[in-house]
Rosetta silent file (secondary structure, phi, psi, omega in degrees, C-alpha in Angstrom):
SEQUENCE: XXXXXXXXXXXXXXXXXXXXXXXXXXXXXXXXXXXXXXXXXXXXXXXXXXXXXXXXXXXXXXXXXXXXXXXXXXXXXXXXXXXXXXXXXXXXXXXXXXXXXXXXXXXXXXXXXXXXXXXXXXXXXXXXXXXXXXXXXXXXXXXXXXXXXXXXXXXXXXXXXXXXXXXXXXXXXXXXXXXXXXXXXXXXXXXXXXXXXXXXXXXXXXXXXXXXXXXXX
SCORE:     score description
SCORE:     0.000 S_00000001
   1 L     0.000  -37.370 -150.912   21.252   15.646   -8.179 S_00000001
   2 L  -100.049   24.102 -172.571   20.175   16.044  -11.766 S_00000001
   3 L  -119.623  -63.401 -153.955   18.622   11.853  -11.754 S_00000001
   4 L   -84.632  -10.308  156.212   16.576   12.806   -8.794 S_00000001
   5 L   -82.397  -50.163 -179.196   14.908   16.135  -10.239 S_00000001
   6 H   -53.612  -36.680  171.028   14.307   14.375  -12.965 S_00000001
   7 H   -90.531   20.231  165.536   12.308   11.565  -10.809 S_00000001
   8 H  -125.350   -2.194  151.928   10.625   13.981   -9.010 S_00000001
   9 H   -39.710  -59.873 -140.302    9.400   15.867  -12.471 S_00000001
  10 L   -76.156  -96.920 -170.396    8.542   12.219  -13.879 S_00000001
  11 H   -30.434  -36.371  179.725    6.353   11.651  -10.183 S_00000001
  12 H  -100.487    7.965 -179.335    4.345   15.120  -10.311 S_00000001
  13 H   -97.607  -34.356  165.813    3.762   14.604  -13.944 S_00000001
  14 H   -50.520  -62.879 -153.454    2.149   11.076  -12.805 S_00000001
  15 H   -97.107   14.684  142.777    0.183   12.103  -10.296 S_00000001
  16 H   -43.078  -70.397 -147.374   -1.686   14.775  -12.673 S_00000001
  17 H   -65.056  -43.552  178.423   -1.953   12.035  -15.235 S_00000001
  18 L  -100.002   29.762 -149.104   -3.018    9.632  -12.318 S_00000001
  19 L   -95.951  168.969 -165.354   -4.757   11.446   -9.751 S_00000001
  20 L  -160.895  178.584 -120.186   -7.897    9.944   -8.905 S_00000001
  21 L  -148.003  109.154  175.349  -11.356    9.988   -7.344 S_00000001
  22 L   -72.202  138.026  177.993  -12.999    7.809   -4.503 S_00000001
  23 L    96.296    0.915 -168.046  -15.094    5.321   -6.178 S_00000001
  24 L   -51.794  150.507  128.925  -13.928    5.909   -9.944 S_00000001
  25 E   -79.376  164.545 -173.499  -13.998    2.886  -12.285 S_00000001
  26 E  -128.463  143.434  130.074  -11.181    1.581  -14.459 S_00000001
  27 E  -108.608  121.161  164.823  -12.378   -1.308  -16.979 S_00000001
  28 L   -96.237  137.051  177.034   -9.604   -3.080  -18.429 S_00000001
  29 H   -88.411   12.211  154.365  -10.314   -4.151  -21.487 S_00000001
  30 H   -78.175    2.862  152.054   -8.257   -7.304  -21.183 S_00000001
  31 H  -168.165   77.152  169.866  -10.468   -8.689  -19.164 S_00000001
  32 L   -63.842  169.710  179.443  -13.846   -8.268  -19.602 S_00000001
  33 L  -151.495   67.963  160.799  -16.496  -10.640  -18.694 S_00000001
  34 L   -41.686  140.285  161.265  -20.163  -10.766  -19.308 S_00000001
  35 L    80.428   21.586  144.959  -22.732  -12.545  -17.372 S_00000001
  36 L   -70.184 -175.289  177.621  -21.098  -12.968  -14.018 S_00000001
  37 L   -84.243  138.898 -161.209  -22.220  -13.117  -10.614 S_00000001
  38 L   -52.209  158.069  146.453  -23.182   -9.920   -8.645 S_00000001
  39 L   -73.793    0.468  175.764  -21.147   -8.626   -6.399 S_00000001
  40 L  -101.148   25.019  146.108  -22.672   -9.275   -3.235 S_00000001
  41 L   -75.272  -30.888 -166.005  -22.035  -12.932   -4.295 S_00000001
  42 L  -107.460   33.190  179.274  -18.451  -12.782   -4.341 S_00000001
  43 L  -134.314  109.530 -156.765  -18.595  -11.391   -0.835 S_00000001
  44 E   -71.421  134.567  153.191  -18.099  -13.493    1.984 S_00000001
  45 L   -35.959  146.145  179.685  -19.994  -12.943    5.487 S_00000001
  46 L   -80.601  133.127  116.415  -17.557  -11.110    8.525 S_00000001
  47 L    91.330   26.612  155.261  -15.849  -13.938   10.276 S_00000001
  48 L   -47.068   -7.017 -119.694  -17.331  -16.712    7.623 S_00000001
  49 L   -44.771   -1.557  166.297  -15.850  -19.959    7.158 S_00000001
  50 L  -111.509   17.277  150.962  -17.683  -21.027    4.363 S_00000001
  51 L  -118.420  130.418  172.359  -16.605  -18.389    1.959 S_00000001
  52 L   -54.201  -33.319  151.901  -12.951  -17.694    0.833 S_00000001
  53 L   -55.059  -50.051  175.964  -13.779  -14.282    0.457 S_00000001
  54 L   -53.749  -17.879 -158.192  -14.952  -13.394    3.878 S_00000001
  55 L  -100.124  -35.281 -155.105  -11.669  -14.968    4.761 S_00000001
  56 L   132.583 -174.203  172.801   -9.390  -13.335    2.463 S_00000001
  57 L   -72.879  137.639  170.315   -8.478  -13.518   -1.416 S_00000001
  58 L    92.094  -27.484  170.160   -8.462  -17.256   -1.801 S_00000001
  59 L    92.124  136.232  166.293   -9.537  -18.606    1.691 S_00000001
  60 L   100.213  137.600  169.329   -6.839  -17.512    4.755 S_00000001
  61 L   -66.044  147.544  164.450   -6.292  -13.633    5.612 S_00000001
  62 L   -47.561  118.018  172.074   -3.663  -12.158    3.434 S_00000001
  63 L    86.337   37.406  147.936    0.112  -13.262    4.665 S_00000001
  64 L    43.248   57.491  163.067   -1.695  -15.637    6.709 S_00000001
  65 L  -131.901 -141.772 -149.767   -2.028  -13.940   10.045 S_00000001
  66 L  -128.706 -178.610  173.082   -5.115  -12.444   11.715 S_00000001
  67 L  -169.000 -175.147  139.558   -6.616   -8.944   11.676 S_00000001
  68 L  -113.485  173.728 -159.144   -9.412   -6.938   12.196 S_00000001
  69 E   -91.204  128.393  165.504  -13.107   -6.656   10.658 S_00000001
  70 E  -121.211  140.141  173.589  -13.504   -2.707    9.973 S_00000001
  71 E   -75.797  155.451  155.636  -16.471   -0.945    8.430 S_00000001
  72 E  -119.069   10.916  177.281  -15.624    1.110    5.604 S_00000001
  73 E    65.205   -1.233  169.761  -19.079    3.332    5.160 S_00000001
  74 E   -97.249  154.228  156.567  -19.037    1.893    1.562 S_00000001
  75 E   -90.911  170.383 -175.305  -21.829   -0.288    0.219 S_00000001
  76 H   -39.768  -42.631 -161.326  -22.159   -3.354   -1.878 S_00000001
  77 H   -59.065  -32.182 -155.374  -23.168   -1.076   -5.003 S_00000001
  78 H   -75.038  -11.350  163.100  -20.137    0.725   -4.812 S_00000001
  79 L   -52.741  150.557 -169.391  -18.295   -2.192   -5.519 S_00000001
  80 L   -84.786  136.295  177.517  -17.014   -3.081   -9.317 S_00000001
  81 L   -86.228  -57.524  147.339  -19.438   -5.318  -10.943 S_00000001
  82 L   -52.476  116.022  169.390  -17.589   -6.164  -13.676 S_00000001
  83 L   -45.071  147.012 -157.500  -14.605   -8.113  -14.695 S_00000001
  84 L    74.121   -0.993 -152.997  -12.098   -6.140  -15.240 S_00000001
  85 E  -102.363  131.388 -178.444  -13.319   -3.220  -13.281 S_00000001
  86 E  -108.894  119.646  160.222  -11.196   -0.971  -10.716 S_00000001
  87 E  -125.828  168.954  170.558  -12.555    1.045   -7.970 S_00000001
  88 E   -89.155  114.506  165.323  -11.245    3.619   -5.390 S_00000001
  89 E  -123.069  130.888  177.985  -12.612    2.899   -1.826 S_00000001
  90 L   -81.341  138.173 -173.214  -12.211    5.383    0.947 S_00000001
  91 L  -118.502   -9.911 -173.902  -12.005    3.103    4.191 S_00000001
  92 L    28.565   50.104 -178.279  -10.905    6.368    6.342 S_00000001
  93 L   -98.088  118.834  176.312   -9.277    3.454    8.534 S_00000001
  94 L   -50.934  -31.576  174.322   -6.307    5.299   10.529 S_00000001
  95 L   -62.459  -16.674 -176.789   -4.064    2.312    9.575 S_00000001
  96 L   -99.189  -38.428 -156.141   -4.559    3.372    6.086 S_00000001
  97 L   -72.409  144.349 -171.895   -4.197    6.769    6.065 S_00000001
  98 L  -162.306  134.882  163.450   -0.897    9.127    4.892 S_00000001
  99 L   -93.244  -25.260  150.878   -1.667   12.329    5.084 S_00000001
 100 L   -69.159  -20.984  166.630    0.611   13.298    2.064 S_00000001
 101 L  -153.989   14.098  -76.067   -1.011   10.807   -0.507 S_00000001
 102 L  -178.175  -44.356 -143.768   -3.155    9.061    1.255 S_00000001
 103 L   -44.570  -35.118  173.330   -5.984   11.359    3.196 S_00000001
 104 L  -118.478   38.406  155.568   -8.525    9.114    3.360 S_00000001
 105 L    83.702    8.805 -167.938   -7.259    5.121    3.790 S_00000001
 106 L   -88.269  144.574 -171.112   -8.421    4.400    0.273 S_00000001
 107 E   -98.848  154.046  174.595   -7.970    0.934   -0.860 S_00000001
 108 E  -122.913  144.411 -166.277   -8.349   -0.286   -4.756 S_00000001
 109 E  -136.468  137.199 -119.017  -10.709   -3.113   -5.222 S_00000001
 110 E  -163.325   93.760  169.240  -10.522   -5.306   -8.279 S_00000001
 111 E  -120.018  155.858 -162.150  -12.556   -8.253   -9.660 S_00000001
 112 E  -137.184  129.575  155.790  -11.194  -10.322  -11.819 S_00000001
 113 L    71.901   33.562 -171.336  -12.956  -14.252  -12.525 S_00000001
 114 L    66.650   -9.556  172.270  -15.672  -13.251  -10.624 S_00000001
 115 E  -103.302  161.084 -157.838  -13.716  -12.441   -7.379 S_00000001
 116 E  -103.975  149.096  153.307  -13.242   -9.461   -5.463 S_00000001
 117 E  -140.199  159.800 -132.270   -9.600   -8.523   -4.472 S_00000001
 118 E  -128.337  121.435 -174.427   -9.147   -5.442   -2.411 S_00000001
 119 E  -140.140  171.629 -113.456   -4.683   -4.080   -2.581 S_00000001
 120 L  -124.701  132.423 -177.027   -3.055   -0.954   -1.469 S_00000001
 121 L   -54.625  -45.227 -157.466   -3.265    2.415   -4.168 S_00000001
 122 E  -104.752  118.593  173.172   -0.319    3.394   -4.620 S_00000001
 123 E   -48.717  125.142 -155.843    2.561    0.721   -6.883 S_00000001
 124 L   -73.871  -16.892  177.923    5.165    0.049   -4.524 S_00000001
 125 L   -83.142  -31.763  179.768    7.561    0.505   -7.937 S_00000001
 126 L  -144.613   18.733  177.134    6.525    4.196   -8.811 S_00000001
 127 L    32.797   23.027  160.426    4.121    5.053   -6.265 S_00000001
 128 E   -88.246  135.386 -174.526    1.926    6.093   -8.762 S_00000001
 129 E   -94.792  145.390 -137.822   -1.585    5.222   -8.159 S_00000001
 130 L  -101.704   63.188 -175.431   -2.886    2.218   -9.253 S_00000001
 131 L   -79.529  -15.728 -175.800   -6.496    3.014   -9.908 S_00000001
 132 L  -111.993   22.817 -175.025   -5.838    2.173  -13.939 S_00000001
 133 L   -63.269  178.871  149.991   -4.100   -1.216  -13.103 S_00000001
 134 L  -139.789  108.895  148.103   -4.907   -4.059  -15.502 S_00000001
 135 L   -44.691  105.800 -178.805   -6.018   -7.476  -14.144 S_00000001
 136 E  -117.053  134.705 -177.187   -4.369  -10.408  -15.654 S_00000001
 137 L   -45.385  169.901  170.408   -4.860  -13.817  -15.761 S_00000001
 138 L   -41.911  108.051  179.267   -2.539  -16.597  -13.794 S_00000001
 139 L  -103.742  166.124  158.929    0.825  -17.396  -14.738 S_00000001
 140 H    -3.861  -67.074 -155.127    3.382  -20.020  -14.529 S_00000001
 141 H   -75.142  -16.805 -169.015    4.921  -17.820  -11.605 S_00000001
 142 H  -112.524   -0.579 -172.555    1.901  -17.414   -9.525 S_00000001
 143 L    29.177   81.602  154.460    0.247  -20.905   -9.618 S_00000001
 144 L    59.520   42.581  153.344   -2.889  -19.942  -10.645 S_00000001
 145 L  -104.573  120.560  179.808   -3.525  -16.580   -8.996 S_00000001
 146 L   -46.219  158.228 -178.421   -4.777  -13.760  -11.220 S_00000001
 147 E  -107.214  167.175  155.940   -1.999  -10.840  -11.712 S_00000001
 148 E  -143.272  161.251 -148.887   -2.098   -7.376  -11.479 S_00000001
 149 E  -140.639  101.534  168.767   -0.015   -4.887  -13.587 S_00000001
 150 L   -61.428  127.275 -162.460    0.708   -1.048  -12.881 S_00000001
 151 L   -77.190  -55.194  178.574   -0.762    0.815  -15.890 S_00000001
 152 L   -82.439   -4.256  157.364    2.152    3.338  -15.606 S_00000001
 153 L  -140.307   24.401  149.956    5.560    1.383  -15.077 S_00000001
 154 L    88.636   -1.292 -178.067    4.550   -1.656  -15.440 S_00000001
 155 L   -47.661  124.492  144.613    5.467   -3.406  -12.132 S_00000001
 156 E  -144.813  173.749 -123.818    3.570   -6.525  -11.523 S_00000001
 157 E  -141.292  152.255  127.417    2.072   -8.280   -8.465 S_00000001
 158 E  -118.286 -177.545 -140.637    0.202  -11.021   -7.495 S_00000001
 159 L   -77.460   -4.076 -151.059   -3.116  -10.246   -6.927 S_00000001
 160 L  -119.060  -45.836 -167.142   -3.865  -13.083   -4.214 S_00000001
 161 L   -96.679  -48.680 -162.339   -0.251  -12.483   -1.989 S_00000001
 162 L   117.180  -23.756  178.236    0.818   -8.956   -3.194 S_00000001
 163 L   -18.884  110.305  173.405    3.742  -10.844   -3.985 S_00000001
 164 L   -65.680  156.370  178.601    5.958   -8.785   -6.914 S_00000001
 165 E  -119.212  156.637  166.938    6.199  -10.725  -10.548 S_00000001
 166 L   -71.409  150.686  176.795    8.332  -10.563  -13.463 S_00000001
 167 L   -95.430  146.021 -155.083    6.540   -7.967  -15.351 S_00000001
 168 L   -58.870  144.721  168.422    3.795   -8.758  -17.599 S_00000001
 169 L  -100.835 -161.393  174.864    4.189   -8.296  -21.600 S_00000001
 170 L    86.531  164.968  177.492    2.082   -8.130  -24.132 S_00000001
 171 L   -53.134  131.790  165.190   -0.480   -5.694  -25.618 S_00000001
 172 L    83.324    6.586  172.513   -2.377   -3.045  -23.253 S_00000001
 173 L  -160.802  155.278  170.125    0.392   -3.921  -20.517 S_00000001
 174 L   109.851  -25.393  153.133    4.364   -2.934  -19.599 S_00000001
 175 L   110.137  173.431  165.698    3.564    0.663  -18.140 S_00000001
 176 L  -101.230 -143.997 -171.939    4.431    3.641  -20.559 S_00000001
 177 L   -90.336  -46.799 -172.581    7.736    5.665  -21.535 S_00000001
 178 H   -88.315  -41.690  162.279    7.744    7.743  -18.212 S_00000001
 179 H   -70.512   19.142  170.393    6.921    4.902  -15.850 S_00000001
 180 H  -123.659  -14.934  166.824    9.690    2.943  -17.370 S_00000001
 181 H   -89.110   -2.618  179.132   12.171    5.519  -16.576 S_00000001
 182 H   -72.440  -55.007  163.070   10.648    5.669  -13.196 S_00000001
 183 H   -34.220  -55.832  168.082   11.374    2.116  -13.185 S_00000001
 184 H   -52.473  -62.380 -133.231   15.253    2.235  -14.182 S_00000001
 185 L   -74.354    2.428 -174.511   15.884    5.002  -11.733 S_00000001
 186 L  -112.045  -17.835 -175.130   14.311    2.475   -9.036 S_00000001
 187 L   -35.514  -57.672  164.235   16.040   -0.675  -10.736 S_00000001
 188 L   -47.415  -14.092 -174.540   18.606   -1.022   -7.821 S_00000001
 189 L   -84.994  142.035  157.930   15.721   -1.211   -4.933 S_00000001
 190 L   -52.248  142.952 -177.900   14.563   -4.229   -4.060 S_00000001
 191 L   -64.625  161.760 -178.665   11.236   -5.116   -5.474 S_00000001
 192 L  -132.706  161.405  170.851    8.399   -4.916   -2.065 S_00000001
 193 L  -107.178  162.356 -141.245    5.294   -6.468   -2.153 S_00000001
 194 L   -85.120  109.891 -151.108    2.159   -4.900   -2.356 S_00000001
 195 L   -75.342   90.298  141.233   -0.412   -4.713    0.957 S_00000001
 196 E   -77.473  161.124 -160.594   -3.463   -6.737    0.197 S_00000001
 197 E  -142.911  172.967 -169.760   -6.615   -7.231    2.246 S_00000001
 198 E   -96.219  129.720 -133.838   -9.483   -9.257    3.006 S_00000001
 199 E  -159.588   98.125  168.272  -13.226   -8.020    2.085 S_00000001
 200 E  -111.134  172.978  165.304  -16.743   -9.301    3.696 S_00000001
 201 E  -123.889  158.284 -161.036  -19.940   -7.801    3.707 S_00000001
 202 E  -150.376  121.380 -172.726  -22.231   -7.123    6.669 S_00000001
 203 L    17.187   58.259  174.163  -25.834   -5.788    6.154 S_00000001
 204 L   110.019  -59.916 -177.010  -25.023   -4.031    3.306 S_00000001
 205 E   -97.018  140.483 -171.811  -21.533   -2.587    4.154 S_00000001
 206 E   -98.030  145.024 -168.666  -18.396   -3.831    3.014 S_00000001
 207 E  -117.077  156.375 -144.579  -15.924   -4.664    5.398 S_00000001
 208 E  -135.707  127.183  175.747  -12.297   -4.463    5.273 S_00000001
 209 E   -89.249  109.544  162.846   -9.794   -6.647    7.501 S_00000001
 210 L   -50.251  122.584  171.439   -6.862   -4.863    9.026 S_00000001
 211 L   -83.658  134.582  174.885   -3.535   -7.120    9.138 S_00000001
 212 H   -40.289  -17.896 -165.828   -2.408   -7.599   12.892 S_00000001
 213 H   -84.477 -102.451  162.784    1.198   -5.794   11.561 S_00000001
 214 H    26.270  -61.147 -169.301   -0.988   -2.766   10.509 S_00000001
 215 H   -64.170  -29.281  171.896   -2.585   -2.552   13.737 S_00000001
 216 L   -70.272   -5.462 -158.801    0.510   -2.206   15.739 S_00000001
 217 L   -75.960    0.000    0.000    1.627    1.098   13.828 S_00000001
């Protein structure tokens, strides 16, 4: 009784600490970039075939099925410009939406190496939301798809499948002191992976691909 008050202390102390804002930015500083290409560069046409972005992260929809093309009422600007840069975008797509954390369908969108990648808010390890992630380069384990790393327990993903990782070390990564006890008390669960989506743009508004699983709920 007294491990699960304690993780639900731990969880309402997070989402003070983490609560967040459609459209915010995040810059990580581990991986800035100067001098890339806008963002309506790294953004693929609806239903392209000659950009991997219009297609998914990478060329192919995420998990390699099919979906659908949705508006999301945001525009190109609203998009992160920068490497390293995290935004919140409300997609108010019913497929997205929990009405307990959730209300409006928002998505976190990420570029890292000049690409855009677009993944689910909340870390599937401490459901804290991951509007403060830090984007990390490729490792060994992901053959050569960028990472991404929950800024409070440190869970990380990658950024191209959703796929969970061993989690990343080093400075400026590894989560803090309360997200790593979030983390033991979750230690027995299997790790899940992480929802990621596919991102085109269409006169202006960016568009957000539903996965066929998604569609059925």
């Amino acid at each position: 009784m007294n491990r699960y008050l304690g993780l639900a202390l731990i969880l309402v102390a997070a989402a003070n600490v983490c609560a967040f804002s459609p459209l915010l930015v995040y810059r990580s500083p581990m991986s800035m970039r100067k001098g890339r290409p806008g963002v309506k560069q790294t953004l693929g046409k609806k239903g392209s075939s000659s950009n991997s972005n219009a297609q998914g992260v990478g060329g192919g929809l995420p998990g390699g099925g099919e979906g659908t093309w949705k508006v999301t009422g945001a525009k190109v600007a609203d998009l992160p410009n920068e490497d390293g840069d995290v935004v919140l975008l409300e997609t108010n797509q019913q497929q997205l939406i929990d009405k307990g954390t959730n209300p409006a369908g928002a998505v976190c969108v990420g570029k890292f190496d000049s690409k855009l990648y677009s993944f689910q808010v909340n870390c599937e390890c401490c459901k804290v939301p991951m509007n403060k992630a830090v984007l990390l380069p490729p490792s060994e384990e992901t053959k050569g798809a960028p990472r991404l790393s929950c800024n409070f327990c440190g869970a990380t993903y990658n950024l191209k499948t959703g796929a969970p990782l061993d989690d990343a070390k080093g400075d400026g990564v590894g989560g803090n002191m309360f997200g790593g006890i979030v983390k033991n008390l979750m230690s027995s669960q299997a790790r899940k992976n992480i929802k990621v989506f596919a991102l085109a743009e269409d006169k202006g508004n960016v568009m957000i691909n539903i996965p066929r699983s998604d569609l059925q709920l």
